[in-house]
N, CA, C and O atoms as CSV, one atom per row, in Angstrom:
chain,resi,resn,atom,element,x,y,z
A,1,UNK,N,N,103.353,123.744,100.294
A,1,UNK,CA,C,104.377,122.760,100.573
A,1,UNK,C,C,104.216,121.583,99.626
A,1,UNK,O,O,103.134,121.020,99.459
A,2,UNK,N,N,105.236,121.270,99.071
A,2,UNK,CA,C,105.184,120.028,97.937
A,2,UNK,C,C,105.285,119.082,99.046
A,2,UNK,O,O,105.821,119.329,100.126
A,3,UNK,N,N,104.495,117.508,98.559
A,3,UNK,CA,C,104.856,116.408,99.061
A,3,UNK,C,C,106.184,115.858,99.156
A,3,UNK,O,O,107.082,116.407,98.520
A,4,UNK,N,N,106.442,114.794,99.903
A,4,UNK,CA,C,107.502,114.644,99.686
A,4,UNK,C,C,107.449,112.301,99.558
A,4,UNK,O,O,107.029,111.428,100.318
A,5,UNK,N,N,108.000,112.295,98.443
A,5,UNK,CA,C,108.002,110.904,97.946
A,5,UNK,C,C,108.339,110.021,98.675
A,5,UNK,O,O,109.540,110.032,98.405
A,6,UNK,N,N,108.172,108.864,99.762
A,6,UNK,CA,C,109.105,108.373,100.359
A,6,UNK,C,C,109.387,106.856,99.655
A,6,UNK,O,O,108.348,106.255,99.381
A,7,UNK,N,N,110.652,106.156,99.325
A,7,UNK,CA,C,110.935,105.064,99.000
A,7,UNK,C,C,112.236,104.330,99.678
A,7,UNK,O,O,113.342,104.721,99.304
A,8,UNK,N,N,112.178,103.542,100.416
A,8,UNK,CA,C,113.576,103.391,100.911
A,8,UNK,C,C,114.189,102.348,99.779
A,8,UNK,O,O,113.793,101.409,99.089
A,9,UNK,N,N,115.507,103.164,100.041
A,9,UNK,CA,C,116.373,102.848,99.278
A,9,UNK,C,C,116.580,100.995,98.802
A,9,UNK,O,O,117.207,100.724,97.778
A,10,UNK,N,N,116.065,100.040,99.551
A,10,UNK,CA,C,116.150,98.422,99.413
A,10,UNK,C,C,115.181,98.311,98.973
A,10,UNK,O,O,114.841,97.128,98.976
A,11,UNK,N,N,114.051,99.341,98.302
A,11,UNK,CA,C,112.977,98.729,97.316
A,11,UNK,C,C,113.408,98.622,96.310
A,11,UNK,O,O,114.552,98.919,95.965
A,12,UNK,N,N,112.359,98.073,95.525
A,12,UNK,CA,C,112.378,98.508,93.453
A,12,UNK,C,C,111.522,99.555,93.425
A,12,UNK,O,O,110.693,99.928,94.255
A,13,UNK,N,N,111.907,100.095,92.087
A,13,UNK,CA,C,112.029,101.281,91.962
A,13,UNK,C,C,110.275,101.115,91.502
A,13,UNK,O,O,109.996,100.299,90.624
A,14,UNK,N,N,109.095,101.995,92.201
A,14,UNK,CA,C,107.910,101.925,92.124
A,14,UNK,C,C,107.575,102.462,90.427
A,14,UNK,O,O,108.125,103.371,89.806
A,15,UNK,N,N,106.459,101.516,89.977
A,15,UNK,CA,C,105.504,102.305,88.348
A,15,UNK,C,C,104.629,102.559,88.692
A,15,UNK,O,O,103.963,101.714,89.290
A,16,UNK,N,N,104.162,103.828,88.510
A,16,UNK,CA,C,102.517,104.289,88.124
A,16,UNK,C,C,102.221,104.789,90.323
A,16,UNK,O,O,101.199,105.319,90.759
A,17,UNK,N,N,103.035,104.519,90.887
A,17,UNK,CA,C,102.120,104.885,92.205
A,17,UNK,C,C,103.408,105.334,93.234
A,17,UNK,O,O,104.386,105.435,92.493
A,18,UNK,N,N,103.727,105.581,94.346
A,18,UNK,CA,C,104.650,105.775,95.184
A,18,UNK,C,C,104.245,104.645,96.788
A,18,UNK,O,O,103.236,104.176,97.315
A,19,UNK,N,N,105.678,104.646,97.023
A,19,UNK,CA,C,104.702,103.748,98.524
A,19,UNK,C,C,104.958,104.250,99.449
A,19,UNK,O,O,104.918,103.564,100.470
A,20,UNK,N,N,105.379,105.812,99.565
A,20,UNK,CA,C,104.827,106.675,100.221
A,20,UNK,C,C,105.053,108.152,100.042
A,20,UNK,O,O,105.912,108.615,99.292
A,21,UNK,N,N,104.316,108.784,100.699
A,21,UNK,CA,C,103.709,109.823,100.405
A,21,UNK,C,C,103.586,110.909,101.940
A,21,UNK,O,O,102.645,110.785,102.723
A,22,UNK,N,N,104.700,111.920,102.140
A,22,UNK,CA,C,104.660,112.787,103.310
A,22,UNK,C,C,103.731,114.298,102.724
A,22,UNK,O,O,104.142,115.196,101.989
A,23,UNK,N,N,102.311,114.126,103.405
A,23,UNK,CA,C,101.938,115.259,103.216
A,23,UNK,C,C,101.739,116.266,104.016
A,23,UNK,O,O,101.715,115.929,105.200
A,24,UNK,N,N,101.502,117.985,103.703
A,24,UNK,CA,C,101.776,118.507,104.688
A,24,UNK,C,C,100.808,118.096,106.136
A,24,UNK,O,O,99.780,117.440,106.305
A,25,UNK,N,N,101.605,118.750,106.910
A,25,UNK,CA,C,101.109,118.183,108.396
A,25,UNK,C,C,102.014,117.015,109.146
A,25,UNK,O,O,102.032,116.842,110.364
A,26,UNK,N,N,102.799,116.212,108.121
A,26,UNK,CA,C,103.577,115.437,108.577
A,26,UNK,C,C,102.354,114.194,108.452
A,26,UNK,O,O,102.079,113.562,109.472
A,27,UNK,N,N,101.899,113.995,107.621
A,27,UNK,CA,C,101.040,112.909,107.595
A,27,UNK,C,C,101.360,111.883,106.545
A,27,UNK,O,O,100.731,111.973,105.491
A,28,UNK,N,N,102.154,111.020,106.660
A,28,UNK,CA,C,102.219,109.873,105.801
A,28,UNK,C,C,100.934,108.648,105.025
A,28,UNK,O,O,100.108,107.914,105.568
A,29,UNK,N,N,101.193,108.830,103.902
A,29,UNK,CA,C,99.964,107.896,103.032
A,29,UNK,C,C,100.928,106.782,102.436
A,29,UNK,O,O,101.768,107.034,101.573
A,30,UNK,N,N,100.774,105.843,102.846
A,30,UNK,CA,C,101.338,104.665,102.291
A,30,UNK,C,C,100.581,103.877,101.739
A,30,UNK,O,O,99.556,103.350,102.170
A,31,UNK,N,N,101.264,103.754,100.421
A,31,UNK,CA,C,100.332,102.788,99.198
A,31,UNK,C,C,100.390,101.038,99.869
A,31,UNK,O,O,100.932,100.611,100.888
A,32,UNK,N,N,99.630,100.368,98.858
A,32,UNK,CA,C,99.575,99.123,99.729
A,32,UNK,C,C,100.285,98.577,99.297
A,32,UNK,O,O,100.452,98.515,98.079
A,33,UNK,N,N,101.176,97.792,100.427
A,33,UNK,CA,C,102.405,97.103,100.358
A,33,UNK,C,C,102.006,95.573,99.773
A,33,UNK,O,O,100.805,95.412,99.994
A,34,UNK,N,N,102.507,94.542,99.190
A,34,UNK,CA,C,102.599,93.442,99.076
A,34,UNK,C,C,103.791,92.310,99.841
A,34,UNK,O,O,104.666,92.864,100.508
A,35,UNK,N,N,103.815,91.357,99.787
A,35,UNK,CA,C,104.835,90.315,100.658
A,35,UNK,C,C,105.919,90.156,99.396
A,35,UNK,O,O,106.399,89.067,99.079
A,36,UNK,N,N,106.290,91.677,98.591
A,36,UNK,CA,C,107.642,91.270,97.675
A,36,UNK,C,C,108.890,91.741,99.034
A,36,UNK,O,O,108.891,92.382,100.085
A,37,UNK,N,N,109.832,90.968,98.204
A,37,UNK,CA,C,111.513,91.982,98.780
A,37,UNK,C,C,112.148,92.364,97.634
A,37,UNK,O,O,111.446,92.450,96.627
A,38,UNK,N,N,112.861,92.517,97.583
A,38,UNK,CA,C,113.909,93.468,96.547
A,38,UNK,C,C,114.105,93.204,95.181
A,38,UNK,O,O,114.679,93.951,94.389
A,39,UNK,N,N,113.525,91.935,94.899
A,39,UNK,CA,C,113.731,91.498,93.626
A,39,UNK,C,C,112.817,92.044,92.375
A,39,UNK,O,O,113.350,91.992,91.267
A,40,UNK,N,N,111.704,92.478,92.450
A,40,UNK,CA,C,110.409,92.224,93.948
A,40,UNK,C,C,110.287,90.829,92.942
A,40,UNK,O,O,110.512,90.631,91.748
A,41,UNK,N,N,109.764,89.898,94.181
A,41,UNK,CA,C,108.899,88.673,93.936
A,41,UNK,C,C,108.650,88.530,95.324
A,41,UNK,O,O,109.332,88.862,96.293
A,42,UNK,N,N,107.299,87.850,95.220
A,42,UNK,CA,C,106.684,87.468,96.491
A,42,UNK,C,C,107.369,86.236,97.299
A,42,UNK,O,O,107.706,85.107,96.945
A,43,UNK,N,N,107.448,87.114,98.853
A,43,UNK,CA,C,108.754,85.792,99.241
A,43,UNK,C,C,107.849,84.931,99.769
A,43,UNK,O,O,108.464,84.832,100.831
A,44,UNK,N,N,106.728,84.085,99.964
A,44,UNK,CA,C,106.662,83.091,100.184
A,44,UNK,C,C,104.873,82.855,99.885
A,44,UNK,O,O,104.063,83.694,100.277
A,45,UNK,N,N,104.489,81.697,99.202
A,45,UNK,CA,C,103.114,81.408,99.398
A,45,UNK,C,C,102.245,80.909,100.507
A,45,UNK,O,O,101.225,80.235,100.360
A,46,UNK,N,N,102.833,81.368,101.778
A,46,UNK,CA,C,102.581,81.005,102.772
A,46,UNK,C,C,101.676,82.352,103.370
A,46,UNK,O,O,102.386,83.343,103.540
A,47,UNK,N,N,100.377,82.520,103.677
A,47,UNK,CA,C,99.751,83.220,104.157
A,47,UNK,C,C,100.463,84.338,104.962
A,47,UNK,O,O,100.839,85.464,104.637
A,48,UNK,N,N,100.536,83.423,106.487
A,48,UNK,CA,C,101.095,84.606,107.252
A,48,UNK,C,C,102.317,85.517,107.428
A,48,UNK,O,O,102.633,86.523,108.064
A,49,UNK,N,N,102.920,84.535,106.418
A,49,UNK,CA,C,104.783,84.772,106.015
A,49,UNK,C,C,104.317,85.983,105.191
A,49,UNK,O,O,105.036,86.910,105.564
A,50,UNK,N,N,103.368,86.479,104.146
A,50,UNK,CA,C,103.167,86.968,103.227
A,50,UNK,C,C,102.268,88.211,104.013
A,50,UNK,O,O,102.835,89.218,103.589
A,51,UNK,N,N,101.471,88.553,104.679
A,51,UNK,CA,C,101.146,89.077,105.615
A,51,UNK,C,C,101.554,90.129,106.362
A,51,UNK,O,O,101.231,91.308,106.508
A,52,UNK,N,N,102.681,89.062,106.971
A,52,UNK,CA,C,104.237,89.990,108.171
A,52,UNK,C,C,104.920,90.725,107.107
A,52,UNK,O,O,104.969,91.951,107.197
A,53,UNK,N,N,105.635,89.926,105.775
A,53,UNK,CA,C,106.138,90.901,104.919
A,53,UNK,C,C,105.546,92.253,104.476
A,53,UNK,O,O,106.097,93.350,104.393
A,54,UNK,N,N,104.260,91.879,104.211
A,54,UNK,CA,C,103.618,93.236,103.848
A,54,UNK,C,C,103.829,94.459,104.833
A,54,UNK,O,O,104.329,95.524,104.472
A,55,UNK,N,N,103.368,94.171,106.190
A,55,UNK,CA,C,103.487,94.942,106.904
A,55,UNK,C,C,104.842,95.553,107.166
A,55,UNK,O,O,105.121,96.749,107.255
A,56,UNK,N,N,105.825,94.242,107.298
A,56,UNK,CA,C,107.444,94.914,107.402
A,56,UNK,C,C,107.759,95.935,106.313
A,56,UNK,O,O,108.725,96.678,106.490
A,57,UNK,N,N,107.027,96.037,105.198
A,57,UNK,CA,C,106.998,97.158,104.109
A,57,UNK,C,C,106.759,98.415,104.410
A,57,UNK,O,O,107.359,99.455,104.134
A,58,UNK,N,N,105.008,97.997,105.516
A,58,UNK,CA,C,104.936,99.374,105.746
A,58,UNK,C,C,105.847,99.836,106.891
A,58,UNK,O,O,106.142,101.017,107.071
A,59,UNK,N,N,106.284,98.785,107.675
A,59,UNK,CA,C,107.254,99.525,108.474
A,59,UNK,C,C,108.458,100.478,107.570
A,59,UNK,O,O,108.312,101.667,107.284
A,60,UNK,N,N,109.243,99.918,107.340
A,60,UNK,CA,C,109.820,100.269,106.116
A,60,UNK,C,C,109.730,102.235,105.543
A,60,UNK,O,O,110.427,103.248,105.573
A,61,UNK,N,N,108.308,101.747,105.055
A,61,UNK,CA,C,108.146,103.456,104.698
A,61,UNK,C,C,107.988,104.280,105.691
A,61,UNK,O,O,108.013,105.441,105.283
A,62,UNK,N,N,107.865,104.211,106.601
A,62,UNK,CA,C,107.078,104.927,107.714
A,62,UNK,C,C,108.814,105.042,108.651
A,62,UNK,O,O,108.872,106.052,109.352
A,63,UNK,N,N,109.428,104.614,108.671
A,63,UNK,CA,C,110.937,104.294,108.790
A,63,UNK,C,C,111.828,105.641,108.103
A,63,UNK,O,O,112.486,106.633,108.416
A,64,UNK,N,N,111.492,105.137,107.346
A,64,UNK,CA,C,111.944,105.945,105.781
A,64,UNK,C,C,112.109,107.343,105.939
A,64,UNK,O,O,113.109,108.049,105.816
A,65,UNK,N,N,110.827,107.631,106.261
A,65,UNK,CA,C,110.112,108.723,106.308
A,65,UNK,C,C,110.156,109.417,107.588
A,65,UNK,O,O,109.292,110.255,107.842
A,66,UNK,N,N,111.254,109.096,108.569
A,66,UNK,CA,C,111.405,109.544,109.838
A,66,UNK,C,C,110.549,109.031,111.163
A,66,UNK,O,O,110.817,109.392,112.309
A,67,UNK,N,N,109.523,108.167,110.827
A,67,UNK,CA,C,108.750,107.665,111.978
A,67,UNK,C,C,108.848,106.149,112.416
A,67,UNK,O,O,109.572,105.446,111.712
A,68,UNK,N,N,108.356,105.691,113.246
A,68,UNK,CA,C,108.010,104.713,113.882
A,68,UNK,C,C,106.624,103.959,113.887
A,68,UNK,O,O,105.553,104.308,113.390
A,69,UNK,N,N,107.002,102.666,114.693
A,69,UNK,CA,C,105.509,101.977,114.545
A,69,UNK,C,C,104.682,102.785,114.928
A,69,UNK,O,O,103.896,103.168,114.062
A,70,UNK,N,N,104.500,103.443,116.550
A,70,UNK,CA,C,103.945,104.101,117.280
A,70,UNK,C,C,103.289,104.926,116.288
A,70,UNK,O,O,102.126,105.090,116.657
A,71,UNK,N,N,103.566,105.645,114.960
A,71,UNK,CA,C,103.483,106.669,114.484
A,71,UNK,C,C,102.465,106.490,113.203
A,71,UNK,O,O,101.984,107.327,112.438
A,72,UNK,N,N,102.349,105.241,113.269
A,72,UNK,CA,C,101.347,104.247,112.005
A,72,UNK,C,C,99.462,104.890,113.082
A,72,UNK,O,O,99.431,105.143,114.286
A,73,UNK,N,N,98.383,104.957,112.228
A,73,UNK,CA,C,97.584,105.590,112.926
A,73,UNK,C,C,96.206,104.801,112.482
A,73,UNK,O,O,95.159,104.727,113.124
A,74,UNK,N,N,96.545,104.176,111.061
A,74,UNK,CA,C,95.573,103.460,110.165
A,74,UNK,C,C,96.226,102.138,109.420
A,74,UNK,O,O,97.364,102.055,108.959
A,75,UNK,N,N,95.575,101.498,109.426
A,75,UNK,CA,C,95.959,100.198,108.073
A,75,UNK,C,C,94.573,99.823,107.663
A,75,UNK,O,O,93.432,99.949,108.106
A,76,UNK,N,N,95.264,99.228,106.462
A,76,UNK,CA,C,93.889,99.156,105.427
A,76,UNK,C,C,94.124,97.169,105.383
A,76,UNK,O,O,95.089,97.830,105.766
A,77,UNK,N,N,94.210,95.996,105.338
A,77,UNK,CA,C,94.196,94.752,104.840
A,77,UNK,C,C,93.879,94.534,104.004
A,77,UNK,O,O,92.677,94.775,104.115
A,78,UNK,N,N,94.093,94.082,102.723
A,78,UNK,CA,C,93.061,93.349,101.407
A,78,UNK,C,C,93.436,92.051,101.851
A,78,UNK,O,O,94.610,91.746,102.061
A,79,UNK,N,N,92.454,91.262,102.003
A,79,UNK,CA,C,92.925,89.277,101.616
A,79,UNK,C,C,92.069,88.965,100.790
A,79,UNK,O,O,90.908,89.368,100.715
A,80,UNK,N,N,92.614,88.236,100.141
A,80,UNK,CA,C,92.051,86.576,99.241
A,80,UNK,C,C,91.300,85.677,99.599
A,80,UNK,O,O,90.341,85.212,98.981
A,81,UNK,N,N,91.915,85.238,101.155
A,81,UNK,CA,C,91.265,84.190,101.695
A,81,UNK,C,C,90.797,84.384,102.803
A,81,UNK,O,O,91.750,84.292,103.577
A,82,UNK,N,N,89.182,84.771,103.794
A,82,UNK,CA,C,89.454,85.153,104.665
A,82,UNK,C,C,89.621,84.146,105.499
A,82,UNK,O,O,89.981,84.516,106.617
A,83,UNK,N,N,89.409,82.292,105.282
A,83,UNK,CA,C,89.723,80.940,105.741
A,83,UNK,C,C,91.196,81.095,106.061
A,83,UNK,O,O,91.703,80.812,107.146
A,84,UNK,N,N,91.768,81.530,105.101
A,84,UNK,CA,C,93.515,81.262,105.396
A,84,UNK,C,C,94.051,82.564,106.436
A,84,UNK,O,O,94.998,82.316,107.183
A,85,UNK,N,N,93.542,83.687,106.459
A,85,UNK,CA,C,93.681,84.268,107.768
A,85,UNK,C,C,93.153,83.917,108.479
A,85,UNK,O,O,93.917,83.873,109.443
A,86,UNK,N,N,92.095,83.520,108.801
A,86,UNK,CA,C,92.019,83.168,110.176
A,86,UNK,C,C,92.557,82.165,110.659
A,86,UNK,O,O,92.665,81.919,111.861
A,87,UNK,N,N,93.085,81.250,109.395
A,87,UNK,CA,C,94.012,79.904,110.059
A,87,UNK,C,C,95.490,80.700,110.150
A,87,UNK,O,O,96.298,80.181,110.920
A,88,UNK,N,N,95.847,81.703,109.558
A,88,UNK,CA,C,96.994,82.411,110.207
A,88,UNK,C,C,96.990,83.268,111.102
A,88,UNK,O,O,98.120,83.730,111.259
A,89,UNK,N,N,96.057,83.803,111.929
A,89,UNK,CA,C,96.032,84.538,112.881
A,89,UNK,C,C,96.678,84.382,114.477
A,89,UNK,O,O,96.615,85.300,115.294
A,90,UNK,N,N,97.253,83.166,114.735
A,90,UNK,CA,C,98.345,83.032,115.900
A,90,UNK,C,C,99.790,83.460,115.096
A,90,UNK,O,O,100.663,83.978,115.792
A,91,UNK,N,N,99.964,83.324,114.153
A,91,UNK,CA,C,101.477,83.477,113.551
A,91,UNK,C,C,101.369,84.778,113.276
A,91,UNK,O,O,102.295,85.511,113.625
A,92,UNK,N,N,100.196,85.347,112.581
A,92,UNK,CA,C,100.278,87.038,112.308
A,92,UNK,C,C,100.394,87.452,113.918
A,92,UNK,O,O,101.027,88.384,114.415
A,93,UNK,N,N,99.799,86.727,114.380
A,93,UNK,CA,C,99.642,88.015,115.912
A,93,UNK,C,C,101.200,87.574,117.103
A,93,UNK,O,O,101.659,88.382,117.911
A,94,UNK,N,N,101.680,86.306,116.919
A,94,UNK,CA,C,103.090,86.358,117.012
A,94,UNK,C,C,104.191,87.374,116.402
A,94,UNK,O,O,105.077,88.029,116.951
A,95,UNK,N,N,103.811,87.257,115.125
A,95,UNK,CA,C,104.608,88.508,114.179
A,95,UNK,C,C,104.096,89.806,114.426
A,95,UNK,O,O,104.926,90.702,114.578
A,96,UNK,N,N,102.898,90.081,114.495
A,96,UNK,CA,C,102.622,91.172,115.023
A,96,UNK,C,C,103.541,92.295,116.363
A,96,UNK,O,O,104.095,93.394,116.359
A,97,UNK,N,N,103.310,91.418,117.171
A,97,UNK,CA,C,103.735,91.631,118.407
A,97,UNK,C,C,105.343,91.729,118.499
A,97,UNK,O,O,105.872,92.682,119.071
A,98,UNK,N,N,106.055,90.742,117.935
A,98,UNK,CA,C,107.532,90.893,117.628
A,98,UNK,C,C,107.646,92.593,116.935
A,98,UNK,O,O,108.629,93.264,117.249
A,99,UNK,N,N,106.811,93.057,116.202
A,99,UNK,CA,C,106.881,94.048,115.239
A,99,UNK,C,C,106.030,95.348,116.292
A,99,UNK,O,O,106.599,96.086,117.096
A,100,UNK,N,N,105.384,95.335,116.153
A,100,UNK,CA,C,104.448,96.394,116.603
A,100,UNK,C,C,104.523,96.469,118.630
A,100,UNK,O,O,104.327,97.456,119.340
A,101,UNK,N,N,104.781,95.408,118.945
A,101,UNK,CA,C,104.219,94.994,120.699
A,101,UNK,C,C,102.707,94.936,120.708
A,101,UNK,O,O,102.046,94.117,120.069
A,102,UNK,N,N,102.234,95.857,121.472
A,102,UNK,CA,C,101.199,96.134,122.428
A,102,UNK,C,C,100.408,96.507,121.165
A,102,UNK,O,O,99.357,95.977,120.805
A,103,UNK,N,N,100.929,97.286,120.678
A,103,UNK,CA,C,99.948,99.256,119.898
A,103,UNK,C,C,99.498,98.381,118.402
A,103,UNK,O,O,100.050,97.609,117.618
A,104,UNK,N,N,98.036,99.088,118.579
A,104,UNK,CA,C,97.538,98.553,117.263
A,104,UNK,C,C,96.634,99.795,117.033
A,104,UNK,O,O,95.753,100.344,117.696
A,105,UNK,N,N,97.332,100.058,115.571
A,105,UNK,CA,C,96.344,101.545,115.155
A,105,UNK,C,C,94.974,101.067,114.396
A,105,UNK,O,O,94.668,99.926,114.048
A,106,UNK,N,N,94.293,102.202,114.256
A,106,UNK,CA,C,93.036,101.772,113.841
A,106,UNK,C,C,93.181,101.012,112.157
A,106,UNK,O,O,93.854,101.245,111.153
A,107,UNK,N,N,92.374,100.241,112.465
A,107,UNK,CA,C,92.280,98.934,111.382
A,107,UNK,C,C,91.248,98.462,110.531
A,107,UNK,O,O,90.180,99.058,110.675
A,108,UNK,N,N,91.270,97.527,109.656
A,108,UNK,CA,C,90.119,97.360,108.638
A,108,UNK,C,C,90.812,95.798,108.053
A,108,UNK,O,O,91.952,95.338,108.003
A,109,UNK,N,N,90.007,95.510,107.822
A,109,UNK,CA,C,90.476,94.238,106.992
A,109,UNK,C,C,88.738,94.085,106.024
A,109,UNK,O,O,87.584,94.222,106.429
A,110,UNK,N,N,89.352,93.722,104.535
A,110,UNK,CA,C,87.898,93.544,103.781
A,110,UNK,C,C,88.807,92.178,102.528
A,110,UNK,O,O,89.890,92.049,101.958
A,111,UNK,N,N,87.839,91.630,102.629
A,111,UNK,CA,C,88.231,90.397,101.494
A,111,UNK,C,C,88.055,90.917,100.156
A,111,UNK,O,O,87.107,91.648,99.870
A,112,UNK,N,N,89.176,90.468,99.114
A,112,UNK,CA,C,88.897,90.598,97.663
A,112,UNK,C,C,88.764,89.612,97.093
A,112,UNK,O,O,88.539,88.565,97.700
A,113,UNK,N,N,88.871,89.671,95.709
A,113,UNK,CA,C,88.450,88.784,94.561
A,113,UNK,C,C,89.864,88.260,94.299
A,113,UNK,O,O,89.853,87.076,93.962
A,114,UNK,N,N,91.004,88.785,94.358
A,114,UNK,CA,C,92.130,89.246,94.142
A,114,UNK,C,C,92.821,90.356,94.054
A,114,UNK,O,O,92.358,91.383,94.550
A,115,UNK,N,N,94.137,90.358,93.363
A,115,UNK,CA,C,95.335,91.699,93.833
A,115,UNK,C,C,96.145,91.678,92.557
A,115,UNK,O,O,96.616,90.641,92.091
A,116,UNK,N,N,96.271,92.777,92.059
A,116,UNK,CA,C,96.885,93.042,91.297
A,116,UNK,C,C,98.434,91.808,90.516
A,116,UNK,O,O,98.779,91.340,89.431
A,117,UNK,N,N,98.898,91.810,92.040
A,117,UNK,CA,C,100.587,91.161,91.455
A,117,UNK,C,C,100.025,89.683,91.888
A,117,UNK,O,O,99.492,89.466,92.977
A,118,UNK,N,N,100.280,88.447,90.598
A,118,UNK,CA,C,100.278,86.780,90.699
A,118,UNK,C,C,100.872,86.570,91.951
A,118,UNK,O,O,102.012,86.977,92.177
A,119,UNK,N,N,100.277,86.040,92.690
A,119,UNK,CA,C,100.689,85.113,93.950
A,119,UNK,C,C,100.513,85.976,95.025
A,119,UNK,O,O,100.982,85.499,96.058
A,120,UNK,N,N,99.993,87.106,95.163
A,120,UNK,CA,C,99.921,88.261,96.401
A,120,UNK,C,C,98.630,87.796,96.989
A,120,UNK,O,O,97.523,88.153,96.589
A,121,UNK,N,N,98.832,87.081,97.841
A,121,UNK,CA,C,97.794,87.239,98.671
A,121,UNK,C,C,97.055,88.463,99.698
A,121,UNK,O,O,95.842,88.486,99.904
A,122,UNK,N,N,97.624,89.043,100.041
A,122,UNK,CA,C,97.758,90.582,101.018
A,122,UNK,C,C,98.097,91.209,100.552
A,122,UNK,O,O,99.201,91.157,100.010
A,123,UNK,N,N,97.162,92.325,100.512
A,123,UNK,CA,C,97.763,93.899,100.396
A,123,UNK,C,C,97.505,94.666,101.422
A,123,UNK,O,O,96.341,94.637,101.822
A,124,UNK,N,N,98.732,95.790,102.325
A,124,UNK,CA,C,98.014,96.818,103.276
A,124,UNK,C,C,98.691,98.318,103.086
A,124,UNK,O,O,99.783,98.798,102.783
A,125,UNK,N,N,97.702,98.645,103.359
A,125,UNK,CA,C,98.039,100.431,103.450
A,125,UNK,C,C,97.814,101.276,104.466
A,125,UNK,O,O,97.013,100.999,105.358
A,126,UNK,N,N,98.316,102.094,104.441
A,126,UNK,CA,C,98.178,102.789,105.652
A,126,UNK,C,C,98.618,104.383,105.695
A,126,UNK,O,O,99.143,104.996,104.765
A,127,UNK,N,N,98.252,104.948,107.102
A,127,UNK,CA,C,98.512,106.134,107.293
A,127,UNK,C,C,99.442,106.465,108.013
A,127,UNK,O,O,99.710,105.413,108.594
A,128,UNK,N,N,100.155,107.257,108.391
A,128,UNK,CA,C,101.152,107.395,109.863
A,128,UNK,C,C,101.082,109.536,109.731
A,128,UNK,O,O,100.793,110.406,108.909
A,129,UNK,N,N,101.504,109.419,110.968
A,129,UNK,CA,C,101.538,111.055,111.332
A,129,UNK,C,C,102.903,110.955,112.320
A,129,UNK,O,O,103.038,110.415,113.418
A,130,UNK,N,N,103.873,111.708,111.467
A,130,UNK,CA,C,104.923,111.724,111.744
A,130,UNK,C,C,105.378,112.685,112.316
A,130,UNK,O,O,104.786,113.721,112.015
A,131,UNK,N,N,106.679,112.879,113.457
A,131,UNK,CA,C,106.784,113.711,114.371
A,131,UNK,C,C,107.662,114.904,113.795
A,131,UNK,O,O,108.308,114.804,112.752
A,132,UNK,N,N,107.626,115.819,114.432
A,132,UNK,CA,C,107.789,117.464,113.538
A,132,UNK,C,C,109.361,116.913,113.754
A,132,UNK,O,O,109.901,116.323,114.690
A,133,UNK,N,N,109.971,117.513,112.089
A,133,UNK,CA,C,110.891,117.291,111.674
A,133,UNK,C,C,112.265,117.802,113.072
A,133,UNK,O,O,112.135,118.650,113.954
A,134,UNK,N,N,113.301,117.035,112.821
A,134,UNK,CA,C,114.140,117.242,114.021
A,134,UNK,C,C,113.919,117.576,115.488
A,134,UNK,O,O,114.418,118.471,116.170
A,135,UNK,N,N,112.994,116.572,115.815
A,135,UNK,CA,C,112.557,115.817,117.112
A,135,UNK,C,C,112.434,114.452,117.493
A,135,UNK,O,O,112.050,114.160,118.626
């Protein structure tokens, strides 16, 4: 079974990587998202604003790709700052909860040096296992 690419259609068009990835089993690999939108540029230098976007990304693919939050199983976090998350952690977990509710799949968060794209504070990735096609 070939993979199958997932990109929804309101991204830019991905170089060098995909931001997601249906492999067999129905198992989604999602590359790590950043806090761009469509332009891409990063919509805001604001920690937790930058954060929620990321994640609304991976919602996004996992969307895309026929599934739901429920259906997310892993996330990966990169930060910059781990001072400025934890001073954003009532607004992420407000946004959280608007987004996700209750359900939180298994998780990781590890600090970097930095991230690839100027001004990205967050990067996340993740897994999802998606439900057998036409169900």
């Amino acid at each position: 079974m070939a993979h199958k690419i997932v990109t929804p259609p309101h991204f830019p068009k991905p170089r060098g990587y995909s931001n997601g990835v249906v492999a067999e089993g129905r198992v989604l690999h999602i590359a790590g998202q950043i806090a761009w939108d469509k332009d891409p540029r990063i919509v805001s230098p604001d920690f937790a604003v930058q954060f929620l976007q990321a994640l609304d990304n991976v919602i996004a693919i996992v969307r895309e790709a026929g599934g739901a939050t429920e259906h997310i199983v892993k996330l990966l976090a990169f930060v910059t700052d781990l001072d400025a998350y934890r001073a954003a952690t009532k607004a992420i977990g407000e946004g959280w909860r608007s987004r996700m509710g209750g359900y939180y799949p298994a998780m990781s968060l590890v600090k970097v040096a930095g991230l690839l794209e100027p001004g990205a504070l967050v990067e996340i990735e993740g897994v999802a296992v998606l439900p057998k096609e036409g169900s």
